[in-house]
N, C-alpha and C positions, 0 to 999 in steps of 0.2 A: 597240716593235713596228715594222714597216716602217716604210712606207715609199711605198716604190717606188714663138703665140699668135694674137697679129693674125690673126685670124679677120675680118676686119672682114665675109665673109658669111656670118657666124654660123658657120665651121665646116665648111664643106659639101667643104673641099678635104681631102685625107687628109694627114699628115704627110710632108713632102718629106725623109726620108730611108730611108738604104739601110738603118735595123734594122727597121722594121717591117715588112720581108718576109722579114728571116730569123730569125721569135720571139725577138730580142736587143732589150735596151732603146733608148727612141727617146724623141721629143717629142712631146705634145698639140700645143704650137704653136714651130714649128723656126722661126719669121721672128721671134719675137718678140726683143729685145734682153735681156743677162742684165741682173739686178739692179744688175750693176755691175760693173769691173774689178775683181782681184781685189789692191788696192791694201794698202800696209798701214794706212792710216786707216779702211777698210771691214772690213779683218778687227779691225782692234780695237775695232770698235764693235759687230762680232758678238760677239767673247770678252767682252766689256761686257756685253751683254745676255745671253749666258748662262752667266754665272759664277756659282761657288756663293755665297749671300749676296745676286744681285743682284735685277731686275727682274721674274727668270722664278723666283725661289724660294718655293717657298711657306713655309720659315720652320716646317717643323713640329718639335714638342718631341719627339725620336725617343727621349727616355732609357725611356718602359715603350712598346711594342708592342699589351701588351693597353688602354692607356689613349688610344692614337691611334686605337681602334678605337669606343669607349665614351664617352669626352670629345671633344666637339667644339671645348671651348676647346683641344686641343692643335694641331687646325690650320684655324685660325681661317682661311685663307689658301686653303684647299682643301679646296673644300664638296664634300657626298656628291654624286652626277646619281641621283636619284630615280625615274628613268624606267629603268635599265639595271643591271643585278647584276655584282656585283665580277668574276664567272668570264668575263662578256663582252667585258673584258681581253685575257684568255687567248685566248679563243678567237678576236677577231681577229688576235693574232699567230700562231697556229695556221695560220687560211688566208693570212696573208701567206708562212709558209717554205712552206706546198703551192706557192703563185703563184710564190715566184721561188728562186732557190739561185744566188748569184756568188760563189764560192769566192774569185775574185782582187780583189774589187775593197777599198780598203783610202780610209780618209779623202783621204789626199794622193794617194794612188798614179794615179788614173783620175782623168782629166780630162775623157773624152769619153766620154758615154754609148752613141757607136754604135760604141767599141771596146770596149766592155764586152758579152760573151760571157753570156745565163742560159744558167747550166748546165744547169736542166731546162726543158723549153718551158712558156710561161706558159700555164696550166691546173690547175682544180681538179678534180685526177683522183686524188689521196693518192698520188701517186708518193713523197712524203716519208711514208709508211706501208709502201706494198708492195714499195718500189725495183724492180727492174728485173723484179720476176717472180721466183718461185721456183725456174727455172733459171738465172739471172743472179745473180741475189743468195739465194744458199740461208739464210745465217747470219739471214734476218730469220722464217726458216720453223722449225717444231717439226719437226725431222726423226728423234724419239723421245715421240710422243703414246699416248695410253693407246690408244686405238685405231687399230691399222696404216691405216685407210682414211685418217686424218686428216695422213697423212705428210705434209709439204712443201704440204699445201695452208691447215693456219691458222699464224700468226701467231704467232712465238715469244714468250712473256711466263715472266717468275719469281715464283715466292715470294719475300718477302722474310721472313727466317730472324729468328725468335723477336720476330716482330711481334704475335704472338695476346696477348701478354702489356699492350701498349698500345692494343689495339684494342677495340670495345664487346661487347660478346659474344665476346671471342676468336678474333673473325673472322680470318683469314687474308688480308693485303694483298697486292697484286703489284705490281712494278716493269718498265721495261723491262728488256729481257735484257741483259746487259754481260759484259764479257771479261775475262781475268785481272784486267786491270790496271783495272777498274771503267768502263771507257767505255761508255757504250749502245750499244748495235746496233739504228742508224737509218737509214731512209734522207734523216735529215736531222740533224746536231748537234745545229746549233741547237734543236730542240726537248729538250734537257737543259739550256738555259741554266739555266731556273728548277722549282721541285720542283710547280707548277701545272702548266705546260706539259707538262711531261715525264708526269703526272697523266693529262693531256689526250692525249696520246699514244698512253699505255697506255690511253685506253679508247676511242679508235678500232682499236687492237688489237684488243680485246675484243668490241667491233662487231662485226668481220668476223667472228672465231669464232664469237658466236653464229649470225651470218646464215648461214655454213657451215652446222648444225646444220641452223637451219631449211628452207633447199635440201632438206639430206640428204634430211629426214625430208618435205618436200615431192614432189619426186622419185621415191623408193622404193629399193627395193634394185635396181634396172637400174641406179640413178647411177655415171656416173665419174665418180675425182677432180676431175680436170682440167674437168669440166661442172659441179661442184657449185664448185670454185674461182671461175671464169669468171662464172656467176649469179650469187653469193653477192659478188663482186667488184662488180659492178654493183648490185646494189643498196644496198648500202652507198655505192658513189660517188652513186646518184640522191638517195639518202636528205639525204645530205650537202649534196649541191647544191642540194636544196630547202627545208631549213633555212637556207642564205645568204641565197637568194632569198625565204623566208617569215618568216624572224626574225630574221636578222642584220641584212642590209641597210635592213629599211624601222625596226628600232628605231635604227640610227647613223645614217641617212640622210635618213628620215621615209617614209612608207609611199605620198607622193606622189608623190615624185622618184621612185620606185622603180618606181610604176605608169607613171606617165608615158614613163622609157627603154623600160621593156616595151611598152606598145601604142602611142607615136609614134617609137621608133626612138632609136638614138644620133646628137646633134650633132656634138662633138668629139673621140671616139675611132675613129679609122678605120685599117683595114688592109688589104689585099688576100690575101696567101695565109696569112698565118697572124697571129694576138693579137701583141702587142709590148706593154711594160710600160713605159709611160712614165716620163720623171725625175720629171714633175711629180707622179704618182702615189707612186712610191717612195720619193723624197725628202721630200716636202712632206705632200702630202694624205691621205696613207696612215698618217703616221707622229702623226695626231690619238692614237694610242692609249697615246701614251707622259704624256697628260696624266692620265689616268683610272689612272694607276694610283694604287691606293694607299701609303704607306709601309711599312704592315703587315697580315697576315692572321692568320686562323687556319684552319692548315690542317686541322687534324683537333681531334678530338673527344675525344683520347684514350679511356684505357680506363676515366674516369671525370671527373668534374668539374676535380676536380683536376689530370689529365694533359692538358689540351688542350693542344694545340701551338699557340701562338703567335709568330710572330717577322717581323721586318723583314724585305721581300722582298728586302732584298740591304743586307750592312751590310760595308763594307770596312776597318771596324776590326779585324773578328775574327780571332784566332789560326789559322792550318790545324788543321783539322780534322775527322776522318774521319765526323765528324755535328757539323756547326757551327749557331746558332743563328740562323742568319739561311734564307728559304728559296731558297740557290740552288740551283742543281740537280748534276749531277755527283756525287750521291754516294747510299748506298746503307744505309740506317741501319733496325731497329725502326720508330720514329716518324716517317721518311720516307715517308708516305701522305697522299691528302687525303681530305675527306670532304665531300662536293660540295653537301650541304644549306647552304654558308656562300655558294657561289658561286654558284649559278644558285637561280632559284625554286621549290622544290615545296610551296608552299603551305604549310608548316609552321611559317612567322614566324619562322628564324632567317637567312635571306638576306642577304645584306650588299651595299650599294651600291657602283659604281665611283666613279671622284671624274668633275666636271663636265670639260667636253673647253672649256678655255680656258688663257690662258696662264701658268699658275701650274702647275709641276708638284711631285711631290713633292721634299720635301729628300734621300733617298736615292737617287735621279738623279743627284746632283750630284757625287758622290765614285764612281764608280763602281771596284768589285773588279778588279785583274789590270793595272792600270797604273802604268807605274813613272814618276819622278821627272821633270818634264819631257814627260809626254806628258798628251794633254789626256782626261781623265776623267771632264767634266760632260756628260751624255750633252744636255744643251741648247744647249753649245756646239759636240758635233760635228755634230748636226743643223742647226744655222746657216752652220757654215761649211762643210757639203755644198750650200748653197745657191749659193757660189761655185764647191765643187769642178765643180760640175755645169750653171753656169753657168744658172741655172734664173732664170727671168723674175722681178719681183716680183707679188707680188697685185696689185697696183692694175690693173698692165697687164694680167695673165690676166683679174681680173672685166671690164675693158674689152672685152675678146679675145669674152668668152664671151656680152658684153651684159646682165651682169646687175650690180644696184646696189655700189656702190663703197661699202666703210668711207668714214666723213664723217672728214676730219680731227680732229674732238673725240672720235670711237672708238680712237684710236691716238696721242693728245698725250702719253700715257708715254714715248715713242720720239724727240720732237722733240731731246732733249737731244743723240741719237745722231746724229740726221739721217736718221731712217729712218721718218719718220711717213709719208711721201710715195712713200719705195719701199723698201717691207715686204717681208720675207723672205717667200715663198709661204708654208713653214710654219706661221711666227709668223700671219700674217696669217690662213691659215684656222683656225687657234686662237679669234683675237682673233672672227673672226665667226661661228664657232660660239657662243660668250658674247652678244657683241651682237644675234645676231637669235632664237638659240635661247635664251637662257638658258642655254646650254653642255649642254646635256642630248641634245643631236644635233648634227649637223655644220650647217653655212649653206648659203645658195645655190652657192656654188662649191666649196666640200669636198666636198657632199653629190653634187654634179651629178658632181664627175669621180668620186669613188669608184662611184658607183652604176655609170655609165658602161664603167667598167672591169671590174667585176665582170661584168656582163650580157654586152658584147662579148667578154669570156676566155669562158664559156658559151656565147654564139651561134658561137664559133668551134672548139669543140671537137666534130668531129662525131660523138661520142660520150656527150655530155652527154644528161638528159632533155630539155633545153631546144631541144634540137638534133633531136631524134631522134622524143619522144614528148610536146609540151609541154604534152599534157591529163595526163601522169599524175598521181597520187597515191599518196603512199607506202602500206605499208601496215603498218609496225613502228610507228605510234603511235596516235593515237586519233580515229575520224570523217574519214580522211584529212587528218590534219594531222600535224605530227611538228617539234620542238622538239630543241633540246638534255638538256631533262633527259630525254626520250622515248631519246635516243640514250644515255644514260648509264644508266635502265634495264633498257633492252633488251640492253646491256652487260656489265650484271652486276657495275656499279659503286658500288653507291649501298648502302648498308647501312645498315638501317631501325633504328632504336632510339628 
């Protein structure tokens, strides 16, 4: 998933550069010095530490999928986080592509985060759902809905053809919509990497439809389109923003840190005309979510015991294939659906956990699909050496920066062999203390603090948010004024009861 110092008076100064006045990426702390030149003794002690087999592997037995799921002796190396559901995953990488979209920025290519352009302004507005409006971007709109009033105002989505035959009841699955050539029609790629996300996708699509509906049918028959788009538009974004802020944020975070930005304010994320998205956010602190994945799921349930779909989130052995057995995304099959009772919680005791947020990730991270001979495919190793690309400070010096307690040298003596006990890659370092102060079950004092940070100031600056606008409200698509993700999946019309 994402991603994306010297403060000595705690902070109080905003960042001394020229992106965080034009929503392009910037720094929490621009005085601080980077980790290190970017030498070749420092890069090969990153490609060390995250090479397949090494420090950061967790070593799992990837030959059955449904036994990495069921036996814990397969990975002994990377324990379940008991406090968080496997779809929690997902769904942070979900609001990481809303937050940012850098079309150009490439491992080596960008060196300098205040040359690097976001494409879309940082903001959780499902601009990666709606693109630019339904006059701007027609192809994400049903411009042939069964009912003419619904023209251009909900959210294209398909059937997927002769999927009743793998489904529980014969239910009928949907996909994003895709063009001849099978590519989704998104206002964001990336969310077809994986066949969860892409999942996830299609049912904030589904979201807005129904909320449409309910406009309509709130409203009356006076409603225009274009009015019942416009509301139905908005509450699906407040809905959303207040699930961040009510169950995203305070279960990765902790629900203290979370209160705390909210009623004392932000320390170290400061802007003047508009949010910026810091390196230390994108690169480092953000990118906790690439530990919690698992090697394998099951996405669906088949249309019986026997057909459940299980497979490795991403296996770069496999043949091409136009329904391959791992689940990446891009493709468009029968049994390409998920069935969300595995991912998030409704109570039914089949829920499945994410893995603990420390520095052990899974072993199907490490070989990653689509690169060729010579180019580097452990996604552990490109996350390190974006540490240099980006010249991004080390932990020690940011927890110093931000005044709060410092990994003790015997929390990071795996590293001394490299010479990096001392000045830890931010990444690796808010890994390592998410484990030592959490139990890896939530992020630490410094992962916790910027992520929270970040999320809250993108919200305070968006003056179109609830948060901004109406910060008593409460939704009202879920239950006692509260509202969850499985509330949102629901209400959707995603979740199919058997």
């Amino acid at each position: 998933m994402t991603r994306h110092g010297h403060y000595p008076m705690g902070g109080e100064n905003p960042p001394r550069s020229v992106a965080y006045e034009q929503g392009k990426f910037g720094r929490l702390f621009p005085t601080l010095p980077p980790i290190g030149l970017d030498t070749p003794t420092l890069r090969a002690a990153l490609m060390e530490l995250g090479q397949k087999g090494g420090l950061m592997d967790a070593g799992d037995d990837l030959s059955d999928p449904v036994l990495l799921i069921t036996d814990p002796a397969r990975s002994v190396n990377n324990p379940n986080n008991p406090d968080l559901s496997a779809g929690m995953t997902f769904l942070g990488q979900f609001l990481d592509h809303d937050l940012t979209f850098d079309p150009t920025s490439s491992l080596e290519r960008q060196v300098d985060p205040e040359a690097i352009s976001n494409f879309r302004t940082p903001a959780l507005e499902l601009d990666s759902v709606y693109g630019s409006g339904p006059g701007a971007t027609p192809h994400l709109y049903d411009q042939q809905p069964a009912d003419a009033f619904d023209r251009g105002i909900k959210l294209l989505t398909e059937a997927i053809p002769d999927c009743e035959a793998v489904s529980r009841g014969g239910v009928t699955r949907h996909d994003l919509p895709r063009n001849s050539q099978g590519v989704a029609l998104t206002g964001d790629p990336r969310n077809d990497e994986n066949l969860i996300i892409s999942q996830l996708h299609l049912a904030l699509l589904r979201f807005h439809n129904a909320a449409v509906d309910h406009v309509r049918a709130d409203l009356g028959a006076a409603a225009r389109p274009a009015e019942v788009f416009t509301e139905a538009q908005r509450l699906v974004r407040w809905h959303y923003q207040w699930m961040i802020l009510h169950e995203f944020l305070p279960g990765t975070c902790g629900p203290g840190v979370v209160q705390d930005v909210l009623e004392n304010g932000r320390k170290f994320y400061k802007w003047h005309n508009a949010p910026y998205i810091p390196v230390e956010f994108s690169v480092a602190a953000y990118r906790f979510g690439h530990s919690q994945v698992r090697p394998s799921y099951r996405a669906n349930f088949g249309a019986d015991d026997a057909g459940q779909f299980f497979g490795l989130i991403l296996d770069a052995s496999l043949p091409p294939s136009s329904d391959p057995d791992d689940l990446r995304g891009e493709h468009r099959a029968p049994r390409r659906f998920v069935d969300w009772q595995t991912f998030f919680d409704f109570g039914d005791g089949r829920m499945r956990p994410n893995k603990k947020i420390d520095t052990k990730l899974s072993s199907v991270l490490f070989a990653l699909p689509g690169f060729g001979a010579g180019e580097v495919a452990s996604l552990a190793q490109r996350n390190l050496l974006r540490q240099l690309t980006f010249s991004v400070p080390s932990g020690q010096r940011v927890a110093r920066a931000m005044k709060l307690d410092e990994l003790l040298p015997a929390d990071l003596a795996d590293l001394k062999a490299l010479h990096l006990e001392a000045r830890t890659p931010l990444w690796y370092y808010i890994l390592r203390e998410a484990d030592v102060q959490q139990d890896g079950k939530r992020l630490g004092a410094v992962g916790a603090r910027i992520v929270t940070e970040v999320f809250v100031g993108v919200l305070e600056g968006d003056h179109t948010s609830y948060l901004a606008l109406d910060p008593e409200w409460t939704p009202i698509f879920g239950q006692n004024g509260e509202f969850g993700i499985t509330d949102l999946l629901k209400f959707a019309g995603v979740v199919v009861d058997f």
